[in-house]
N, C-alpha and C positions, 0 to 999 in steps of 0.2 A: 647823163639823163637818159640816155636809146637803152642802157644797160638797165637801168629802172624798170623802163616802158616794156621790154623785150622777158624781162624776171614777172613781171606784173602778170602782161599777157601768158608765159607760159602757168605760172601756177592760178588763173583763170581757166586753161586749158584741163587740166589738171583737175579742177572742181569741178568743172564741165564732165570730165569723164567719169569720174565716180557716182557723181548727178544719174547719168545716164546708165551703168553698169546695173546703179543700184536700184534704179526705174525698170530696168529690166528685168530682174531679179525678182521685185514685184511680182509684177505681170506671171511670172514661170510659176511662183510660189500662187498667185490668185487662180491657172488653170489647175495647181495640183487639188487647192480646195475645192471648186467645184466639181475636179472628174471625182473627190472624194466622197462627196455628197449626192453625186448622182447613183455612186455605188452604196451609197448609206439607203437611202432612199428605196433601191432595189430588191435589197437585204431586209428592209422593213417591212418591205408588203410579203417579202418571202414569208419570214417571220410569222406575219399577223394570218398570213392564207394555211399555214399549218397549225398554227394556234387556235383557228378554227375548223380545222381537221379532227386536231385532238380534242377539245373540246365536245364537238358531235362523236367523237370515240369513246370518251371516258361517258356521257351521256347512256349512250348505246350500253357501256358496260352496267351502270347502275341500273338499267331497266332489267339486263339482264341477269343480276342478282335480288333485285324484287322479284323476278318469276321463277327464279332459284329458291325462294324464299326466305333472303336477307343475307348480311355479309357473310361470307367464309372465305378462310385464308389466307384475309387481312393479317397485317400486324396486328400482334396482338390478339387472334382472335381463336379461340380454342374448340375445334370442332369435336362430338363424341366419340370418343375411341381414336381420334387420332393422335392420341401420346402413348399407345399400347403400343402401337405397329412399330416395326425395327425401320421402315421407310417411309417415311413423313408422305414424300411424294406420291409414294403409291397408294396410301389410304385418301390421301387428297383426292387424287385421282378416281378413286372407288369410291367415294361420297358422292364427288361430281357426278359421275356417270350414273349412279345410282340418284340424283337428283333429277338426273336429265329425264330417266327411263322414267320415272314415278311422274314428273307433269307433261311426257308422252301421253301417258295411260289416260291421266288428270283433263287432258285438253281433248282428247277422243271418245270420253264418257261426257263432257261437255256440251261437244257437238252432236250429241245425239247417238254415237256410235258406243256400241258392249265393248265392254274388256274382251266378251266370248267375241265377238265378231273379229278383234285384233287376233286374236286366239285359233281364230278359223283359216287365217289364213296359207296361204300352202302353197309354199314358194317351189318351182320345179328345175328350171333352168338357168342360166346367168345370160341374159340376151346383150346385155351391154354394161359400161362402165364408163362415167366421166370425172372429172372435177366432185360436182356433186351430189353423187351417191351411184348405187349401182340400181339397174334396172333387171327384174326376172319375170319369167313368166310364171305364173300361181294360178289355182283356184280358189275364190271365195265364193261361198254360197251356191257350189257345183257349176260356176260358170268361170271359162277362161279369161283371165284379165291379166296385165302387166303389173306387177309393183316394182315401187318404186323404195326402195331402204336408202336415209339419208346416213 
């Protein structure tokens, strides 16, 4: 009968500890979840704080091919004389800049200012140079002034 009671209690023992291991177990597995979701969570606003990044980017871009005056360069999209050129790139490239220079022009007869007054002016020195643009000293209209070429 003690042989029973002493077999009994140990495999009590026994359930008791796998009880316990496997509660523990738990618990280790419940903080990996959470640190995983604290890192999901992180990763999301990352995410969503760049996606409205891009967003206000790709924005920015389409206004700035409505003042280009409509797509170029897209897939798919066939700009004049750019299938003549042996470098795709570089007619690209000389469209653009030849877009750019033309609503230069476009945006300065706008304001009230000649093509001749653009025309007039008369760069002399290179007084400075930054990030965005360089700075010279000119004459416009026989009087000394700075320009500024972006």
């Amino acid at each position: 009968v003690t042989a029973a009671v002493i077999l009994g209690n140990l495999v009590l023992a026994v359930l008791i500890g796998t009880i316990m291991a496997s509660w523990a177990e738990q618990q280790r597995l419940l903080g990996d979840v959470l640190e995983s979701n604290v890192q999901l969570e992180k990763t999301t606003a990352k995410l969503q704080e760049e996606k409205l990044r891009l967003d206000a980017l790709l924005v920015r871009q389409y206004n700035l091919l409505a003042v280009l005056g409509g797509r170029s360069g897209g897939p798919g999209c066939k700009e004049a004389g750019s299938g003549s050129d042996s470098s795709p790139l570089g007619s690209k490239e000389g469209l653009t800049l030849e877009r750019i220079e033309n609503m230069r022009r476009q945006l300065a007869v706008n304001s009230n200012s000649s093509a001749q007054d653009l025309e007039s002016i008369q760069t002399l020195e290179l007084l400075g140079e930054g990030t965005f643009g360089k700075v010279y000293k000119g004459l416009w209209r026989g009087d000394s002034e700075s320009t500024w070429l972006l």
